[in-house]
N, C-alpha and C positions, 0 to 999 in steps of 0.2 A: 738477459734483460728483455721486458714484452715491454714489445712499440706499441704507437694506438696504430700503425698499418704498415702491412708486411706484404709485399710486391714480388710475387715471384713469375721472374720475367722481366729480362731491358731488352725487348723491343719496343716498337712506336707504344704497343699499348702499355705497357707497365712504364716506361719513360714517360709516357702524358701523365701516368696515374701519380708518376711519384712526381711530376713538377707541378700538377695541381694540388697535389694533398701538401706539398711545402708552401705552396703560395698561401694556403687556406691556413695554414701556422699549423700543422700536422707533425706528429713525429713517425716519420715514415723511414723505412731501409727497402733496397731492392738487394735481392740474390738472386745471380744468373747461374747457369748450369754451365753457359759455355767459358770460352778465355778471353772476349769482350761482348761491348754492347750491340746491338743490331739485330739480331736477329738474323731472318734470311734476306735481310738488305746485306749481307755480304753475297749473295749471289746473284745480285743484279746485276750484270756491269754494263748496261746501258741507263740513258737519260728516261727514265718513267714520263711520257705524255701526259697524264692525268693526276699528278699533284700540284696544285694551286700552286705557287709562289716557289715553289720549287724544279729547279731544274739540273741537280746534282744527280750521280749514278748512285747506287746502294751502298756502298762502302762507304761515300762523304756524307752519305745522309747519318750512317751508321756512329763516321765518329762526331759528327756535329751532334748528335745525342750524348753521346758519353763527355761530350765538352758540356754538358746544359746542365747534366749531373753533376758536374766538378764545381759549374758555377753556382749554384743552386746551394751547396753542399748536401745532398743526399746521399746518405751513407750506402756504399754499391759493395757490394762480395762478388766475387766472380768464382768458375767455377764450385760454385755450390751447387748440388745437383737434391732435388726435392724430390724424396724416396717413398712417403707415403705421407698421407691426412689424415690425421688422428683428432679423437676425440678433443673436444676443447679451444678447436683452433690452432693445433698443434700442427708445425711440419717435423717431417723427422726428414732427414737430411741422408743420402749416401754413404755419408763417412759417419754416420751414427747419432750427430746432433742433434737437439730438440729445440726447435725456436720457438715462440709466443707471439702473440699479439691479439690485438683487440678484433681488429679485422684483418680479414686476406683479400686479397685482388690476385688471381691467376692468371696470368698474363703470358702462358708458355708456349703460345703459339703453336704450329706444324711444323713437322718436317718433312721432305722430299720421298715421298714412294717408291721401294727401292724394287729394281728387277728380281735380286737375290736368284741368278743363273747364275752358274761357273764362268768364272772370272768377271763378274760384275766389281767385286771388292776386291780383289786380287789386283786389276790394271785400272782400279781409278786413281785419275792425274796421271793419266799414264795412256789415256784414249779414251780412258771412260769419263762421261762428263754427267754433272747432274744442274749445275750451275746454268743460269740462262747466258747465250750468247756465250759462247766461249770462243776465246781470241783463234779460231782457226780461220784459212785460207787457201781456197786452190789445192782441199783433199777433198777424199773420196770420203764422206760422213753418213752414218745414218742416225737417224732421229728415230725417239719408239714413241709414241703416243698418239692418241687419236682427238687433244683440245685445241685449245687456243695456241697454248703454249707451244707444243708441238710445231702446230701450222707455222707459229710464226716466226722461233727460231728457225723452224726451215728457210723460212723464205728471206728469214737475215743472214745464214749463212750460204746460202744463192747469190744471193745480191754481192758477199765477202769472196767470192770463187767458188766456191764447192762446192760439187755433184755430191747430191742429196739423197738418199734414200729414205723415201719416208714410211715407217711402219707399225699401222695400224691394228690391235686387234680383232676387232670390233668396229661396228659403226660410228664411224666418224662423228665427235661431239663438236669440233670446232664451227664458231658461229659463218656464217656462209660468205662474207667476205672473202675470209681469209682460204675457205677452199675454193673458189673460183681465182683467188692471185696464185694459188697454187697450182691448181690446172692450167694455167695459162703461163708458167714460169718453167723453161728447157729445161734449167740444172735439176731440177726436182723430177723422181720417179717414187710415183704411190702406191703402196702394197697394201690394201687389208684384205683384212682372215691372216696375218702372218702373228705369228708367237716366236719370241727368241726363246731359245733351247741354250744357249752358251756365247760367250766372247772369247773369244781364241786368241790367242799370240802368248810370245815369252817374255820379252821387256817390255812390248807396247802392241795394241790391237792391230792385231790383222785381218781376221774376218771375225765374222755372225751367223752362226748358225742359226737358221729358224726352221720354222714348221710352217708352210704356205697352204692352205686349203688342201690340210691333210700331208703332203708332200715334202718331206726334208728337202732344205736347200741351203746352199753357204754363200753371203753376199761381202766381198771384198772391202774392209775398209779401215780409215786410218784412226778411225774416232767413232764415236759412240756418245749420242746424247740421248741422255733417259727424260724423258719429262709424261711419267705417268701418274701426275697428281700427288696429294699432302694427304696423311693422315695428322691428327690433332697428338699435342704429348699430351696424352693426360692417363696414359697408364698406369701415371702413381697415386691420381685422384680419384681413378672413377667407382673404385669400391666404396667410395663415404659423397659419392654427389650423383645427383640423376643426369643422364648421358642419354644421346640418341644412340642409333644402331651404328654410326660410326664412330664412336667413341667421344662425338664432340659435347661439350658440356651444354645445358639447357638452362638456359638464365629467362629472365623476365624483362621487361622492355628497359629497365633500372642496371642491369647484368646482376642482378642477383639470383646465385644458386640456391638449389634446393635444402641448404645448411645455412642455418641462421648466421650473420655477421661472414661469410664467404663471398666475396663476388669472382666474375670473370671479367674479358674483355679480353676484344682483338679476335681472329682468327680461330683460339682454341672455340669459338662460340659456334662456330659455323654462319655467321653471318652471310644476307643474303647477298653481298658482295664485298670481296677480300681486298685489300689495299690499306696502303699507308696511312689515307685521312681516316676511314671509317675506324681502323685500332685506334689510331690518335684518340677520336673523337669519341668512342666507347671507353679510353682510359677516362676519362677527361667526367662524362657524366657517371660511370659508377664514383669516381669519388663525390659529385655533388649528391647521388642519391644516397650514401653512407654519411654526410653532414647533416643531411635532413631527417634520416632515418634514426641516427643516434648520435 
């Protein structure tokens, strides 16, 4: 059956897309890849500062979305995973499906940049973390990254107990705030020029092997937070739409792609700032510029 709009993606921006294209009296359906709604609001588990009217952690935000859909009734799939973009406006689907529709809205967001060193995927949930804030306390942790995110889980799990080791590849990207609360914070010890080479243990992290300014070293610890940035999913798009150098899709001030009747929103867009409202708010006008446009 071809909708007149096919939403792939239930995070903020595909959930804004599809509760504006129902309000507007659309025949809309979202398919998600994963096993519910949210997105990587399931790895937030603190309160977000800078969402208007909200003051929920990622997960209540995540299923207060998938409550909006049920009451909406917009028809939602889950686990459907979107394999390539075919001619026509066509998805083809993992498991072999062919869906239709009049228009598309890509709404699949990023995912978490992964270390991919030995025992990265081996001991995650198990010491390896990629989630922001993870419930630790009063251990031995190190943090890899050199952003925001980094600094700042660092310095929430400081403030939580725990001697911090933080490490840096490269020059420090995070904005300068947050590296002076960080030099001026005891629990916290800062490395860069350090690369991890591997995560060690057998049921659960024990140390980190790295490479220090040239130098093997192994620094003892109970956990492991990775926060080295998001690449975009758009793997299974980017042969049939124009893309930057980092895979992220390239839309017009409307979010419409380089394929007639395709748009995007949210994150997969590279927007010049990532957050809840701005996907919200980009599902929100590619559906009014596809009422005007057709």
């Amino acid at each position: 059956m071809s909708r007149e709009l096919l939403v792939i993606g239930a995070g903020p921006a595909g959930v804004s897309a599809a509760l504006w294209a129902r309000s507007l009296g659309m025949d809309v359906e979202v398919i998600e890849g994963a096993s519910r709604v949210g997105g990587q609001l399931h790895d937030i588990h603190f309160r977000p500062v800078n969402v208007a009217g909200v003051e929920d952690d990622g997960p209540t935000i995540a299923s207060r979305l998938a409550a909006q859909l049920a009451r909406a009734q917009v028809p939602l799939r889950l686990e459907v995973r979107a394999a390539a973009l075919e001619p026509g406006n066509r998805i083809r689907t993992a498991s072999g499906e062919r869906l239709e529709a009049s228009a598309l809205l890509i709404a699949t967001g990023v995912r978490r940049r992964r270390l991919e060193v030995p025992g990265d995927r081996e001991l995650e949930g198990r010491g390896v973390f990629y989630a922001d804030r993870p419930a630790l306390s009063k251990q031995d942790v190190v943090v890899v990254g050199g952003g925001d995110a980094a600094f700042e889980n660092s310095l929430l799990l400081a403030e939580a107990g725990c001697r911090v080791t933080l490490l840096g590849r490269g020059r420090a990207r995070a904005r300068d705030e947050f590296q002076s609360r960080v030099a001026a914070t005891a629990g916290i010890t800062r490395h860069d020029g350090a690369r991890v080479l591997a995560i060690e243990g057998e049921d659960r992290v024990r140390n980190v092997r790295v490479e220090e300014q040239g130098r093997p070293a192994s620094i003892a610890a109970q956990s492991v937070l990775v926060k080295i940035g998001v690449q975009p999913n758009t793997d299974w798009c980017r042969g049939a739409l124009a893309h930057d150098e980092g895979g992220y899709l390239k839309v017009d001030g409307a979010g419409a792609t380089s394929q007639p009747r395709v748009w995007a929103a949210g994150d997969v867009t590279r927007p010049s700032l990532f957050g809840v409202t701005v996907a919200a708010g980009q599902g929100a006008l590619a559906v009014a510029a596809m009422c005007k446009r057709y």
